[in-house]
C-alpha positions as CSV (number, residue, x, y, z in Angstrom):
1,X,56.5,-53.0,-17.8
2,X,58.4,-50.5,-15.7
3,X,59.7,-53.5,-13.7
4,X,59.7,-56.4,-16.2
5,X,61.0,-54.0,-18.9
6,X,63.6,-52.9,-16.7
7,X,66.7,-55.0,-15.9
8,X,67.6,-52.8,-13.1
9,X,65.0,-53.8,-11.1
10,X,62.9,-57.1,-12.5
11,X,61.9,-59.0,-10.0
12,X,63.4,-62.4,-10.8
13,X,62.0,-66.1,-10.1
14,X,62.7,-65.9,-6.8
15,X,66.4,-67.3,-6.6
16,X,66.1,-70.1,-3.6
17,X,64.1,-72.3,-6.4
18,X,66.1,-72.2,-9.2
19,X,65.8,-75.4,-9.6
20,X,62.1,-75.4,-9.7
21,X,62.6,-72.7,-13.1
22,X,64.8,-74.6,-14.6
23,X,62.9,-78.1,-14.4
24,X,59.7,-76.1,-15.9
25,X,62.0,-74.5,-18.1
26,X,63.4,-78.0,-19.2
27,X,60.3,-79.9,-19.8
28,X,58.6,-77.2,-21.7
29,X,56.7,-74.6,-19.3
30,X,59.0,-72.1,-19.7
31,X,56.4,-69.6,-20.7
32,X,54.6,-70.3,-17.4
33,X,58.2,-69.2,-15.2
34,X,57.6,-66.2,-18.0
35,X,53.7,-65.8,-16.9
36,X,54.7,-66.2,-13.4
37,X,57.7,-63.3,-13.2
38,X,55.4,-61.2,-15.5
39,X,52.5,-61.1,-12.8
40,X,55.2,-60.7,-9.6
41,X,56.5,-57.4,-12.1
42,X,52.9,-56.2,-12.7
43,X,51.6,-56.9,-9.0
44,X,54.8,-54.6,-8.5
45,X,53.9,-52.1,-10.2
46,X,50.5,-51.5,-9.4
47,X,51.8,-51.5,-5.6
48,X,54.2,-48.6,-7.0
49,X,51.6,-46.3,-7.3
50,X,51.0,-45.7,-3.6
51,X,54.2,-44.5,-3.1
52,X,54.4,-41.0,-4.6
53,X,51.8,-39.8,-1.3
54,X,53.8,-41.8,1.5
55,X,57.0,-40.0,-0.6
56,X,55.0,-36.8,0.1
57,X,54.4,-37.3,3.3
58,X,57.6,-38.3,4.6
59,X,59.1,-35.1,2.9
60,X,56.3,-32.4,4.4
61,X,57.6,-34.1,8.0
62,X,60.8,-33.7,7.2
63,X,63.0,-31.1,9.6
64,X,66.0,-28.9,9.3
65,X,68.7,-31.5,10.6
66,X,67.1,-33.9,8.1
67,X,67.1,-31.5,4.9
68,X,70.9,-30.5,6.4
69,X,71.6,-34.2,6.4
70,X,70.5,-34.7,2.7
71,X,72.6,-32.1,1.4
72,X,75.6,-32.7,3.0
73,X,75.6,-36.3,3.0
74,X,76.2,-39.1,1.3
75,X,75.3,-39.4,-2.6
76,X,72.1,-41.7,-1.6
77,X,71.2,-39.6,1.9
78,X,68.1,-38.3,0.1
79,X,67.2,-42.5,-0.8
80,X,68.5,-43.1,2.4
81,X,65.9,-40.7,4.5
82,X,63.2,-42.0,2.4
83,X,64.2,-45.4,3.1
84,X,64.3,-45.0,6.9
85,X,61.0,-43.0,7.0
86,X,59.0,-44.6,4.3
87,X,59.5,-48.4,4.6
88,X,57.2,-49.6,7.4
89,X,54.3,-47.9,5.4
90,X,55.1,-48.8,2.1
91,X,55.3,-52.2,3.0
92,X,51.8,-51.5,4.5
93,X,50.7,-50.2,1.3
94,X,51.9,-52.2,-0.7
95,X,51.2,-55.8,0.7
96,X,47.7,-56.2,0.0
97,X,48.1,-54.2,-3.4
98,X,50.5,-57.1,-4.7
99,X,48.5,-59.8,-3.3
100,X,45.4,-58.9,-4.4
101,X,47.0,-58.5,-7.6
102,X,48.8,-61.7,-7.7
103,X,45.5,-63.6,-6.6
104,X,43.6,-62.7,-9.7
105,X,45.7,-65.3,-11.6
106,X,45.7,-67.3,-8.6
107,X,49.3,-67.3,-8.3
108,X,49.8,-67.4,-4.8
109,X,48.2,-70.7,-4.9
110,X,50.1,-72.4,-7.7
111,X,53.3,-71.1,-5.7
112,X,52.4,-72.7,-2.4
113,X,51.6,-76.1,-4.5
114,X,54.7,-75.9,-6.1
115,X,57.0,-74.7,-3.0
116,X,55.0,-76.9,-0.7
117,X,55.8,-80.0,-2.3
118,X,58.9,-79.4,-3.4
119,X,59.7,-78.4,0.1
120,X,58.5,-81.9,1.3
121,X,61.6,-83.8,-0.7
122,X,64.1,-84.7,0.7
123,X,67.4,-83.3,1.6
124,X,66.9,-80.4,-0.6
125,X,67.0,-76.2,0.2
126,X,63.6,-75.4,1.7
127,X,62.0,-72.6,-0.5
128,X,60.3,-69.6,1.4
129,X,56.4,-69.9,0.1
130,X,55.6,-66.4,0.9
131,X,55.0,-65.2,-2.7
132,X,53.6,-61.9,-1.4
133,X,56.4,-61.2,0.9
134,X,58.9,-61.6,-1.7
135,X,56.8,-59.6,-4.4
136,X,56.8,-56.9,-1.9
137,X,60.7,-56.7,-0.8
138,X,61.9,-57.1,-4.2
139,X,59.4,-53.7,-5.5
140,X,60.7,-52.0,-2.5
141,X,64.0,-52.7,-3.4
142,X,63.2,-51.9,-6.6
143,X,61.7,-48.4,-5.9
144,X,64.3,-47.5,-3.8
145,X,67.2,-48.3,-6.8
146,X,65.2,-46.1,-8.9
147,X,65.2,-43.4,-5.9
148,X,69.0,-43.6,-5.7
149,X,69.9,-43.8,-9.4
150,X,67.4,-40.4,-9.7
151,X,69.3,-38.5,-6.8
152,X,72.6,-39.6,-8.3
153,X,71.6,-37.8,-11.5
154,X,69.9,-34.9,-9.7
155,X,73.5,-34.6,-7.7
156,X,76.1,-34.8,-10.3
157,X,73.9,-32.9,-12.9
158,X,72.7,-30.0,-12.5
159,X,70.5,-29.8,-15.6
160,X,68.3,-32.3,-13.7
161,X,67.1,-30.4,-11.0
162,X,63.6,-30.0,-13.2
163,X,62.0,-28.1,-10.8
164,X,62.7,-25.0,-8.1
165,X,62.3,-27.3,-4.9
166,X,65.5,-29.7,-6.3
167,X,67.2,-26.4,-7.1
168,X,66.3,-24.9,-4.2
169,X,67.5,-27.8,-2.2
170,X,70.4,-28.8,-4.0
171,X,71.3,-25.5,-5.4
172,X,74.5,-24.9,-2.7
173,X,76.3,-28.4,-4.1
174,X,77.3,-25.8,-7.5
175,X,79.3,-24.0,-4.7
């Protein structure tokens, strides 16, 4: 449950059909909107896993000017480098993870039913049917708050540089 358990980042019923939760909610199915954020968390996290090597990687390619920007930059620089250098293949990555993941309950498909035909009345908000693409924003999002709220502790305490790379790297903010 590192998404689902975690308020920070769950992924929520995706917020352009609220009203689609709360009819199910109302007429009893509220353990399927439950079910359904449960397997977008889950799909989420299993996609999570492939992010510690395209972390890795980013940070072996990183130079001088970029290391120099991280430490004398902004509070989230470090989040923001992995951010700028990291999103194109996490979203690679993680895509067909999250689907795959999401189709075992076929929830993809009881999405589109749902969206589809709600879409179809009238006068209402369209709602965007890519389940997929939605899973895979909000755990980017997600990984990336975690990212921040981990350099944010690693800047302002010093205890929490665990290992001799951090300290190494953020050793000269004591100064």
């Amino acid at each position: 449950d590192g998404f689902y358990g975690n308020s920070l980042i769950k992924i929520p019923f995706p917020e352009e059909a609220e009203r689609v939760k709360q009819t199910l909610t109302d007429i009893g199915m509220g353990s399927l909107v439950q079910d359904f954020e449960e397997s977008m968390n889950h799909a989420a996290e299993q996609a999570s896993a492939k992010a510690t090597d395209i972390f890795v990687d980013a940070i072996s390619q990183m130079t001088i000017q970029d290391a120099m920007g991280i430490l004398n930059g902004a509070d989230d620089a470090a989040t923001s480098y992995l951010r700028r250098t990291t999103e194109a293949n996490l979203k690679n990555e993680f895509r067909p993870i999250i689907d795959n993941a999401l189709q075992q309950g076929n929830v993809p498909q009881y999405w589109n039913q749902i969206t589809t035909r709600y879409n179809q009345i009238p006068f209402v908000t369209r709602v965007n049917t890519d389940l997929t693409g939605y899973v895979t924003e909000a755990a980017m999002d997600g990984l990336f708050i975690m990212v921040a709220k981990e350099e944010k502790q690693i800047r302002e305490n010093p205890q929490a540089r665990v290992n001799d790379i951090l300290k190494r790297v953020f050793g000269s903010l004591d100064n």
